[in-house]
py3Dmol code that shows the C-alpha trace and the ligand (Angstrom):
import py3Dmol

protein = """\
ATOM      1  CA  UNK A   1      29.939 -26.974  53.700  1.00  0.00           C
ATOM      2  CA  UNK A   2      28.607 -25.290  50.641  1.00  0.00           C
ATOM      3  CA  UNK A   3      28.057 -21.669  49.930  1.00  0.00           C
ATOM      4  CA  UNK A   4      24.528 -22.695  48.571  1.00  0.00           C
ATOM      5  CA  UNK A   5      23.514 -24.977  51.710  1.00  0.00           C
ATOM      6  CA  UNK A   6      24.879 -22.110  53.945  1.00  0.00           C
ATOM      7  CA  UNK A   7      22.501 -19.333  51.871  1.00  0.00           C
ATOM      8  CA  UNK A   8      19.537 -21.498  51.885  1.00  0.00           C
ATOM      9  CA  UNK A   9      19.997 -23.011  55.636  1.00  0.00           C
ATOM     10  CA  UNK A  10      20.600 -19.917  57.040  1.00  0.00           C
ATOM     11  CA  UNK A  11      18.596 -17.235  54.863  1.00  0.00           C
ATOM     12  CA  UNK A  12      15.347 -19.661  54.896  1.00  0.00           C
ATOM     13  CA  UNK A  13      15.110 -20.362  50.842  1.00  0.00           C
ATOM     14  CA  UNK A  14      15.350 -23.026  48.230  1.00  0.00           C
ATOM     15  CA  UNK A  15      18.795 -24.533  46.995  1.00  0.00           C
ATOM     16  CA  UNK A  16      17.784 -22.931  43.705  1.00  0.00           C
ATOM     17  CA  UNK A  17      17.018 -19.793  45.089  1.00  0.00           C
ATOM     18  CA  UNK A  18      20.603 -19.631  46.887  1.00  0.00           C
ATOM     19  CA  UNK A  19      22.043 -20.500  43.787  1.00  0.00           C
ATOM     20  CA  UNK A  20      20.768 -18.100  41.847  1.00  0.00           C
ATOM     21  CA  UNK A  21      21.207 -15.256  44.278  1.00  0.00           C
ATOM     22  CA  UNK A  22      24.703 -16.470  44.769  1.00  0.00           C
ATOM     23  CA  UNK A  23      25.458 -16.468  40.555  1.00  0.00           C
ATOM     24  CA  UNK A  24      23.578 -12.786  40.851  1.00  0.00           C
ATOM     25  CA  UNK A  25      26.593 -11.892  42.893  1.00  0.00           C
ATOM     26  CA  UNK A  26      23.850 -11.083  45.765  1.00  0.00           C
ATOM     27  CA  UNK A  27      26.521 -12.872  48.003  1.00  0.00           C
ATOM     28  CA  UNK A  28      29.657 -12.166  49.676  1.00  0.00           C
ATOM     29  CA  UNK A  29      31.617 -14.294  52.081  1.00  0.00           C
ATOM     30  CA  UNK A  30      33.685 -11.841  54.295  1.00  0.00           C
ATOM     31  CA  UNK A  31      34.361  -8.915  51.822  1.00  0.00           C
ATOM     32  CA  UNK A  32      34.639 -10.588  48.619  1.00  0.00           C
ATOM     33  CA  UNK A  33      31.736 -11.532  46.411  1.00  0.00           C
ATOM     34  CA  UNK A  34      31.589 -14.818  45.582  1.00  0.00           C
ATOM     35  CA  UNK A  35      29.908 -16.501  42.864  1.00  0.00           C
ATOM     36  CA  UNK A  36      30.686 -20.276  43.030  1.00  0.00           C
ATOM     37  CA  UNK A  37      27.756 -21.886  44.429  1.00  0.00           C
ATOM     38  CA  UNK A  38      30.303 -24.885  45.746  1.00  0.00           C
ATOM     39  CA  UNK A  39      32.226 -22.643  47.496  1.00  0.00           C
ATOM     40  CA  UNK A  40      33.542 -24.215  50.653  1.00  0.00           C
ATOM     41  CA  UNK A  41      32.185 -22.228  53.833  1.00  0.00           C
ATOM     42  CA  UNK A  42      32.537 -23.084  57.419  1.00  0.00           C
ATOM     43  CA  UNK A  43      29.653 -21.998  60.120  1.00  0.00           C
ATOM     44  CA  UNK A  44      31.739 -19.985  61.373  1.00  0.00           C
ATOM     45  CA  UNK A  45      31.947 -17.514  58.083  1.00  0.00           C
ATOM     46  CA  UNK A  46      30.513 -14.492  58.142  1.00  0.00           C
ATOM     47  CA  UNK A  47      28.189 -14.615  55.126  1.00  0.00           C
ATOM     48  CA  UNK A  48      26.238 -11.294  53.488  1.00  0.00           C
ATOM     49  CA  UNK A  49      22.913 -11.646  51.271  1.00  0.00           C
ATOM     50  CA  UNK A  50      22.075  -8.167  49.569  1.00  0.00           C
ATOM     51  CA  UNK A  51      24.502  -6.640  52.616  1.00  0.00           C
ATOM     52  CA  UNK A  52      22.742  -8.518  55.320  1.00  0.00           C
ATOM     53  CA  UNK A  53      24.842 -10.910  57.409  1.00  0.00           C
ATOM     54  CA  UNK A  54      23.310 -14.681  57.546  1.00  0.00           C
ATOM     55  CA  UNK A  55      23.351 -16.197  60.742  1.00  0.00           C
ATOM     56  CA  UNK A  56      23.830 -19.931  59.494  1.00  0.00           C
ATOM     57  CA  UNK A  57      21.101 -22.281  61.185  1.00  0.00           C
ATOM     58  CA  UNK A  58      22.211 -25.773  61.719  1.00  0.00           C
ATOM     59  CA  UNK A  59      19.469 -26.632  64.382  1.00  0.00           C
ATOM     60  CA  UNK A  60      15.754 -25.985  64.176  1.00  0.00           C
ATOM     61  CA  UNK A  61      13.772 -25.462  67.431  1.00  0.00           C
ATOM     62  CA  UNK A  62       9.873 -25.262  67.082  1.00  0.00           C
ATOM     63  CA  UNK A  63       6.867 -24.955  69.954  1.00  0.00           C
ATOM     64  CA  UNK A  64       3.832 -26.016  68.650  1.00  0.00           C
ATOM     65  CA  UNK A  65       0.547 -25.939  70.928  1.00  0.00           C
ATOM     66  CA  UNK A  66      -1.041 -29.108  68.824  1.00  0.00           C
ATOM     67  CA  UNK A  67      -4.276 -29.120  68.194  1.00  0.00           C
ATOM     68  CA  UNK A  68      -6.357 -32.410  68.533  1.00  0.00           C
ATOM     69  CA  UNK A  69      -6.783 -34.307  65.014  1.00  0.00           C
ATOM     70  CA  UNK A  70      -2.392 -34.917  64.427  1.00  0.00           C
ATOM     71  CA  UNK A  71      -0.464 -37.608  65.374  1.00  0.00           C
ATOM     72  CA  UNK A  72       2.990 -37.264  67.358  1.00  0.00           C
ATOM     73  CA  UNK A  73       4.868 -38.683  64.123  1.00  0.00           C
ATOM     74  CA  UNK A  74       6.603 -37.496  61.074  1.00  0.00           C
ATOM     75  CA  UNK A  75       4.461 -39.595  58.738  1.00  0.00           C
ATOM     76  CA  UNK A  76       1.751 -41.505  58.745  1.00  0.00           C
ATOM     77  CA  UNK A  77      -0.280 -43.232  55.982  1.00  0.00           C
ATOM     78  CA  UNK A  78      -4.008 -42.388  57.002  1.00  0.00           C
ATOM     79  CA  UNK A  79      -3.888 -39.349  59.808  1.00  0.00           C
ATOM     80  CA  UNK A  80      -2.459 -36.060  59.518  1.00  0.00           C
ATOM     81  CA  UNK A  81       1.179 -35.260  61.378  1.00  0.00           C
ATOM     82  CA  UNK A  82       2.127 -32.739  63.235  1.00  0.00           C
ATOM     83  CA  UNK A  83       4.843 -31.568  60.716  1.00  0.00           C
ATOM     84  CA  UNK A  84       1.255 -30.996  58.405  1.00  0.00           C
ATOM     85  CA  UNK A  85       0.907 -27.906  60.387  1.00  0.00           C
ATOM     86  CA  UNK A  86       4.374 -26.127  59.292  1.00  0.00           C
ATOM     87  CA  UNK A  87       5.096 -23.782  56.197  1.00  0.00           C
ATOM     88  CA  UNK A  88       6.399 -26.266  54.139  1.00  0.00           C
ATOM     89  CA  UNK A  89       9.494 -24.168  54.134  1.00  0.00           C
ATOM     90  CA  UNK A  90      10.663 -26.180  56.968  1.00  0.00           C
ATOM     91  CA  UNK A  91      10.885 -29.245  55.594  1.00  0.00           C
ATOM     92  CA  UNK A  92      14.344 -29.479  54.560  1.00  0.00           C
ATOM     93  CA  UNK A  93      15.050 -29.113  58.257  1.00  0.00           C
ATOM     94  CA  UNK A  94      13.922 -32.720  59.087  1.00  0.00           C
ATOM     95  CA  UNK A  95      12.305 -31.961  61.820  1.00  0.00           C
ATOM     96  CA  UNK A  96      10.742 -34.585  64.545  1.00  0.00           C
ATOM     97  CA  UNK A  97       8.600 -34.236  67.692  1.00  0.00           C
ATOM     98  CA  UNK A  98      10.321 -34.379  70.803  1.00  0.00           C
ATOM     99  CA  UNK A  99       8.413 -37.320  72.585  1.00  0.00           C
ATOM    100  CA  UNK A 100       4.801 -37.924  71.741  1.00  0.00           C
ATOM    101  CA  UNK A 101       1.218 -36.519  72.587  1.00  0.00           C
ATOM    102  CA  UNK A 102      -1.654 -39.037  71.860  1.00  0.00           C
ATOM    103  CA  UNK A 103      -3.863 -37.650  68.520  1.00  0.00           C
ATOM    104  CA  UNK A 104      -6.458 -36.412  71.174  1.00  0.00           C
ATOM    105  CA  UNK A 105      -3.888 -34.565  73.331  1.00  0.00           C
ATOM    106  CA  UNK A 106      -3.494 -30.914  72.497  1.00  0.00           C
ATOM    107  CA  UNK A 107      -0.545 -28.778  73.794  1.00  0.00           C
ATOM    108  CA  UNK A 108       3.376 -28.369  73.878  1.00  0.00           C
ATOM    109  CA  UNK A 109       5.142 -30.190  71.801  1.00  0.00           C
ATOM    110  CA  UNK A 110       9.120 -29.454  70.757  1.00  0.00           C
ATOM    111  CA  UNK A 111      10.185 -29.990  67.255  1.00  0.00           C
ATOM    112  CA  UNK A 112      13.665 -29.840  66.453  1.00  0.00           C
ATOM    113  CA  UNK A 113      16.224 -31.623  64.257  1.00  0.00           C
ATOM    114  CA  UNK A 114      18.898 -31.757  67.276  1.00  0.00           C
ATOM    115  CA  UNK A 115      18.973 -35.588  67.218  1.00  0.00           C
ATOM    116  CA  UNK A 116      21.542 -34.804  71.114  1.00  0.00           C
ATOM    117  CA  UNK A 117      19.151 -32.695  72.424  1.00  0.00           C
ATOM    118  CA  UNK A 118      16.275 -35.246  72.165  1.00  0.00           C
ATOM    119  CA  UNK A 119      17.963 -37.879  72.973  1.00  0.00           C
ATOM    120  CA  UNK A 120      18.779 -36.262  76.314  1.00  0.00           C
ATOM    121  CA  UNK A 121      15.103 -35.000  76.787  1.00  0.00           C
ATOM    122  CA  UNK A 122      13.562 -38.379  76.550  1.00  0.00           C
ATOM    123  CA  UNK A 123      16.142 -40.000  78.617  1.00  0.00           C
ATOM    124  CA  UNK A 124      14.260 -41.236  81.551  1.00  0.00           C
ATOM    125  CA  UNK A 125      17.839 -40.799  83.726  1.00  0.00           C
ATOM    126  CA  UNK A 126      17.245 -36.691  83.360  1.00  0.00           C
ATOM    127  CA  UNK A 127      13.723 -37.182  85.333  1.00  0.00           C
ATOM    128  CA  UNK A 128      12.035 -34.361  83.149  1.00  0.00           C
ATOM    129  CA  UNK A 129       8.463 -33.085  83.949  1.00  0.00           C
ATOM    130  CA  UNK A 130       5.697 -32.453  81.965  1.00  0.00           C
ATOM    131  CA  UNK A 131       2.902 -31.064  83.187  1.00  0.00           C
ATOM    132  CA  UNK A 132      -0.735 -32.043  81.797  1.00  0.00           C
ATOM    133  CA  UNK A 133      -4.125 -30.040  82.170  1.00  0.00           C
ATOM    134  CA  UNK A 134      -6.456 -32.969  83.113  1.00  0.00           C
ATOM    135  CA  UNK A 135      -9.988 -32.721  82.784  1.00  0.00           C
ATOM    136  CA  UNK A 136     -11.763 -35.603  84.657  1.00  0.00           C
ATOM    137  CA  UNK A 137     -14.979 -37.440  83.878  1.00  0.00           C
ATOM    138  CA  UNK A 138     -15.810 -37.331  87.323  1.00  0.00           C
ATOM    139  CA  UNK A 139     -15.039 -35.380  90.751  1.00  0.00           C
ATOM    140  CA  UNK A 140     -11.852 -36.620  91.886  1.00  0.00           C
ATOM    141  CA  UNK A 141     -10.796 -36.684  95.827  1.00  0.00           C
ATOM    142  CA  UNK A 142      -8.342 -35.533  97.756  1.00  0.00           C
ATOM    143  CA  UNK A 143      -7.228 -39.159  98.643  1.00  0.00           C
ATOM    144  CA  UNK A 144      -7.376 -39.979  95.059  1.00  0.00           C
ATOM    145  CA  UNK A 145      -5.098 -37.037  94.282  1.00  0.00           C
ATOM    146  CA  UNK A 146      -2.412 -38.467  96.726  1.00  0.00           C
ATOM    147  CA  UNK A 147      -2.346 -41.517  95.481  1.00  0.00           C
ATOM    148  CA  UNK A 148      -1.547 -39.920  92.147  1.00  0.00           C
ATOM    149  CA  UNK A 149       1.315 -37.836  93.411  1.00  0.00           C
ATOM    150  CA  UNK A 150       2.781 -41.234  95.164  1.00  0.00           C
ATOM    151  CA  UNK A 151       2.461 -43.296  92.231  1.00  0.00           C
ATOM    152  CA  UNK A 152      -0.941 -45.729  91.181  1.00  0.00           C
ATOM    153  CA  UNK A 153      -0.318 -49.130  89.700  1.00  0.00           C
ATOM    154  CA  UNK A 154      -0.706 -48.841  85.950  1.00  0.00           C
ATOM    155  CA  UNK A 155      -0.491 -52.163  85.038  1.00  0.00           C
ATOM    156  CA  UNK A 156       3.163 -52.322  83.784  1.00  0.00           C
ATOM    157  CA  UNK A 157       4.391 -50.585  86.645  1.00  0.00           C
ATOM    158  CA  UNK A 158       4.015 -48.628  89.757  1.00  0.00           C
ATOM    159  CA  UNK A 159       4.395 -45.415  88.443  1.00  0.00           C
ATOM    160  CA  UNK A 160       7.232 -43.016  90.425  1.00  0.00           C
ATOM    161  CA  UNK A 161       6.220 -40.019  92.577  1.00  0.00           C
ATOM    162  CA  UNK A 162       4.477 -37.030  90.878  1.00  0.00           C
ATOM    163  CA  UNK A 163       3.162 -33.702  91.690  1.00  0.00           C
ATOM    164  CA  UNK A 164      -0.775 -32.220  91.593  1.00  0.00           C
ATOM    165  CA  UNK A 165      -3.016 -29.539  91.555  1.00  0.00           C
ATOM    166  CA  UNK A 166      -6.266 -29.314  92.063  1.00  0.00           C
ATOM    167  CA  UNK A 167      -8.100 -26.347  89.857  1.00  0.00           C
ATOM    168  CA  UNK A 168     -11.365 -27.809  90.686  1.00  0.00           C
ATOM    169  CA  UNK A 169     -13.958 -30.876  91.551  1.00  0.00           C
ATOM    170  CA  UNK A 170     -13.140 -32.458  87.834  1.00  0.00           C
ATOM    171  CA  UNK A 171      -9.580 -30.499  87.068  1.00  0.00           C
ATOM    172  CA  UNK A 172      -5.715 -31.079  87.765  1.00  0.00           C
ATOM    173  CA  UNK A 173      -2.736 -30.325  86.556  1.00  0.00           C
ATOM    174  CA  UNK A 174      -0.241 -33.355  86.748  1.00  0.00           C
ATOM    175  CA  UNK A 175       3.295 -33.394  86.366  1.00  0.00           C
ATOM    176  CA  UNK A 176       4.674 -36.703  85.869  1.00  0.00           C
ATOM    177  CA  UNK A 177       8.518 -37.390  84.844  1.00  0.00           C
ATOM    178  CA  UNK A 178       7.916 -40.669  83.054  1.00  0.00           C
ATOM    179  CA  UNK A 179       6.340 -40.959  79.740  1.00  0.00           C
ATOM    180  CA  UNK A 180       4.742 -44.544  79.316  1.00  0.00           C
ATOM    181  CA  UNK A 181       2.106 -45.314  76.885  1.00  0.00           C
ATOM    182  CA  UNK A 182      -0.998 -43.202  77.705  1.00  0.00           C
ATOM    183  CA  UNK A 183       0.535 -42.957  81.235  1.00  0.00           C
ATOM    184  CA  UNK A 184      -1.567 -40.153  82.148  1.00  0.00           C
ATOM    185  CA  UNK A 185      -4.774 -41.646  80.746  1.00  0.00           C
ATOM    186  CA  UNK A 186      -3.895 -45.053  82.719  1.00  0.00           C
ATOM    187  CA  UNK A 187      -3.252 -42.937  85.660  1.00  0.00           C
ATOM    188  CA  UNK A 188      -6.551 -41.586  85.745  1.00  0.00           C
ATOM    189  CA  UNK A 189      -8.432 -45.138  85.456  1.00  0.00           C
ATOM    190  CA  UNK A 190      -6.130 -46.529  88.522  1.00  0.00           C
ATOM    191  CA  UNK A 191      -8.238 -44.071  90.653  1.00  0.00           C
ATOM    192  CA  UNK A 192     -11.644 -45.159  88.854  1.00  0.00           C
ATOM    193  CA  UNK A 193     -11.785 -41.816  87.075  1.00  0.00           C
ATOM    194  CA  UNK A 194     -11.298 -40.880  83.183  1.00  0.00           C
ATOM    195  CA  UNK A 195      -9.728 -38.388  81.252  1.00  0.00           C
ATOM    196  CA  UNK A 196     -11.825 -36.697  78.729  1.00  0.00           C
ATOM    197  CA  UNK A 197      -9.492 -33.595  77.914  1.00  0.00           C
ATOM    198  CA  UNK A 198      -5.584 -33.503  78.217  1.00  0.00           C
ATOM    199  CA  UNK A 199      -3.454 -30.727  77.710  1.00  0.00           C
ATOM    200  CA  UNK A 200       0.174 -30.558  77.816  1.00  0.00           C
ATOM    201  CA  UNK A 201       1.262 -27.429  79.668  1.00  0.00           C
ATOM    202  CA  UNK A 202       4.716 -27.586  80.037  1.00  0.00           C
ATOM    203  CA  UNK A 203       7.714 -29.733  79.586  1.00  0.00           C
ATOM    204  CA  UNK A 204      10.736 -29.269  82.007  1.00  0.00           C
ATOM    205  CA  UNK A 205      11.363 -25.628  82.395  1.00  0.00           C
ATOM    206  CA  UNK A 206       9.422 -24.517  79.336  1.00  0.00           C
ATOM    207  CA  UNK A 207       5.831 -23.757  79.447  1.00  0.00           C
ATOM    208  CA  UNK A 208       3.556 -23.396  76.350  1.00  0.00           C
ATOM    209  CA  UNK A 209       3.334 -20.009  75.274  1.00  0.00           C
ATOM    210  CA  UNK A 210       0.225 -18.713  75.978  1.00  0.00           C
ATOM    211  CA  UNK A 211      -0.006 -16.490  72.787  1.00  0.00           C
ATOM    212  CA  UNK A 212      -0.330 -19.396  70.482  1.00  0.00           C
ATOM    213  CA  UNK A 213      -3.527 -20.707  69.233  1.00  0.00           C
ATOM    214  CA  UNK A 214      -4.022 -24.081  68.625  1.00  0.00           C
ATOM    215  CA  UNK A 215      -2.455 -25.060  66.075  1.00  0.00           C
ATOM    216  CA  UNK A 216       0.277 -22.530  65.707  1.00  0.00           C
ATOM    217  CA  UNK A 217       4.192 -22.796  66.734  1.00  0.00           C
ATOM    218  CA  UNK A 218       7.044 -20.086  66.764  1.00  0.00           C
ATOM    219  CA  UNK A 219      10.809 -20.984  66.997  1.00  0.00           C
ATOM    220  CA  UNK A 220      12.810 -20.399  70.180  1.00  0.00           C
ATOM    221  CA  UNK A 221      14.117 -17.139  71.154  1.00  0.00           C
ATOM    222  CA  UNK A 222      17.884 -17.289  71.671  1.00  0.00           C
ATOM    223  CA  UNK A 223      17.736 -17.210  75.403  1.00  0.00           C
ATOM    224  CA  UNK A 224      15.341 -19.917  74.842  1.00  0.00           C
ATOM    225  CA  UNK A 225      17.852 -22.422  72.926  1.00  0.00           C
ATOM    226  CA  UNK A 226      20.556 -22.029  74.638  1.00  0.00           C
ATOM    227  CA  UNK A 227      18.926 -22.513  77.942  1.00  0.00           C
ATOM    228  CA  UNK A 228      17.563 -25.858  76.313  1.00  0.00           C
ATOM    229  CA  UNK A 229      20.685 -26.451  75.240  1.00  0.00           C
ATOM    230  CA  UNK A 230      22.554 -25.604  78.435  1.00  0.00           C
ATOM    231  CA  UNK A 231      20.284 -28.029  80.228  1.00  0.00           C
ATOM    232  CA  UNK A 232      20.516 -30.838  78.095  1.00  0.00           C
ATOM    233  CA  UNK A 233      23.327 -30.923  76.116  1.00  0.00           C
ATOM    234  CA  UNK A 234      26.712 -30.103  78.279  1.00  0.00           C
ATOM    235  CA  UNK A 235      25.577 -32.747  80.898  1.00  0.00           C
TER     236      UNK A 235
END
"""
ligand_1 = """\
8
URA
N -0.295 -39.310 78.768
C -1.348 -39.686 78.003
O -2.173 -40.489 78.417
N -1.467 -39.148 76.774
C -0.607 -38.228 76.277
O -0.764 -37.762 75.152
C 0.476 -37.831 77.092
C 0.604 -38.382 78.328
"""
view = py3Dmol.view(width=600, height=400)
view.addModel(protein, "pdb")
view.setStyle({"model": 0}, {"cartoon": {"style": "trace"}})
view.addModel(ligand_1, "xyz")
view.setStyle({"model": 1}, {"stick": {}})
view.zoomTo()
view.show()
C-alpha cells in the first residue's frame, strides 16, 4: 500500500495530514526517511512518525453501549445511526454494526470493518449468545420462564432452547442464540407478558463494559481482538 494510507490508517489522521508530515520528512520507513507520499509499504514495515513506530491498523474494533434514540444501521434518511455517535475521525474506517439492536434497545453493540469476522458472528451455524436485560410489563412466572428457556412459538418459528435468570418479579436476563426480528420482544408476548426495557448485556464471550455510559464506546484491547478473532476467524 501507500506510505500516506499507512501514516493516516495507522497514526489516526487525514490523508492530507500524512502527506504533509511525510513531505516534512516527519517519516521514516525502517531507517531511512522517506518523503514520497506513494511510497510502496507493506503492513508488515516498520514505520516511524516524529521517532514513534506506527502500528498499521487495517481492522477497527469498537464497543459501544447504545443509547436508545439510534438505529442499528450505517445510514438512514430520517433517524440518527449509531456511527452518529463516533469522532468523526473514524469514518474512513467504514465501520458497520455487528448485528442489530432495535432503536429502543440500549446496550452492546460491536462495530468493526472486519467484513470475516461478522460474517462469522452472525452465522446462525456458530450458535452465539447474547444476553438481554429484560424488564417486563408484568410479573412473570416460573412456568413462564421455562417455557422461555425451551423455546415459545413466535409465530415464524419455535424458537431453539435458551437460558434465564430471574433478578426479580418483572426482571430477566435472557440469552438467546438466534437473532430473529424483535425475537426477544416476540418472546415476551408468547408468554402474555411485554417488554418495556431491553438491554443487551453481552454477546458471546464479551460482556459490555461496565465503565461506559450510554452512549460511549472504546476500541478493543489487544487481548480483546485477538480472542474475537481467535474465536471467529480460524474456524
Ligand atoms: N430482540 C429484540 O426484540 N430487540 C432487540 O433489539 C434485540 C433482540
Amino acid at each position: 500500500m501507500r506510505l500516506d494510507k499507512f501514516v493516516s490508517d495507522g497514526a489516526a489522521m487525514t490523508r492530507s495530514e500524512s502527506r504533509k508530515a511525510i513531505k516534512k520528512g516527519r517519516v521514516l520507513v525502517e531507517n531511512e526517511i522517506v518523503k514520497d507520499i506513494a511510497f510502496s509499504v507493506s503492513e508488515d514495515c516498520r514505520v516511524y512518525l516524529d521517532g514513534n513506530e506506527i502500528a498499521y491498523k487495517k481492522f477497527v474494533y469498537i464497543m459501544l453501549n447504545k443509547p436508545q434514540g439510534y438505529v442499528s444501521a450505517t445510514e438512514d434518511k430520517k433517524q440518527k445511526t449509531v456511527l452518529d455517535l463516533l469522532d468523526p475521525s473514524y469514518s474512513r474506517y467504514q465501520l458497520f454494526p455487528v448485528g442489530r439492536l432495535d432503536i429502543d434497545t440500549e446496550g452492546f453493540l460491536l462495530l468493526t470493518n472486519d467484513g470475516e469476522l461478522a460474517h462469522n458472528m452472525l452465522s446462525p451455524n456458530k450458535n452465539v449468545g447474547k444476553t438481554y436485560f429484560l424488564r417486563l410489563e408484568k410479573q412473570i412466572t416460573d412456568s413462564e420462564i421455562d417455557n422461555l428457556e425451551k423455546g415459545v412459538d413466535i409465530g415464524e418459528c419455535i424458537t431453539k432452547p435458551a437460558k434465564a435468570e430471574r433478578i426479580c418479579e418483572r426482571e430477566i436476563n435472557l440469552t438467546i442464540t438466534e437473532g430473529k426480528f424483535h425475537q426477544i420482544k416476540r418472546m415476551a408476548k408468547a408468554v402474555g407478558n411485554e417488554v418495556v426495557y431491553l438491554k443487551r448485556l453481552a454477546y458471546g464471550n464479551f460482556y459490555l463494559d461496565e465503565a461506559l455510559e450510554r452512549g460511549s464506546y472504546r476500541s478493543l484491547t489487544e487481548e480483546e481482538t485477538e480472542y474475537l478473532c481467535n474465536v471467529y476467524k480460524r474456524k
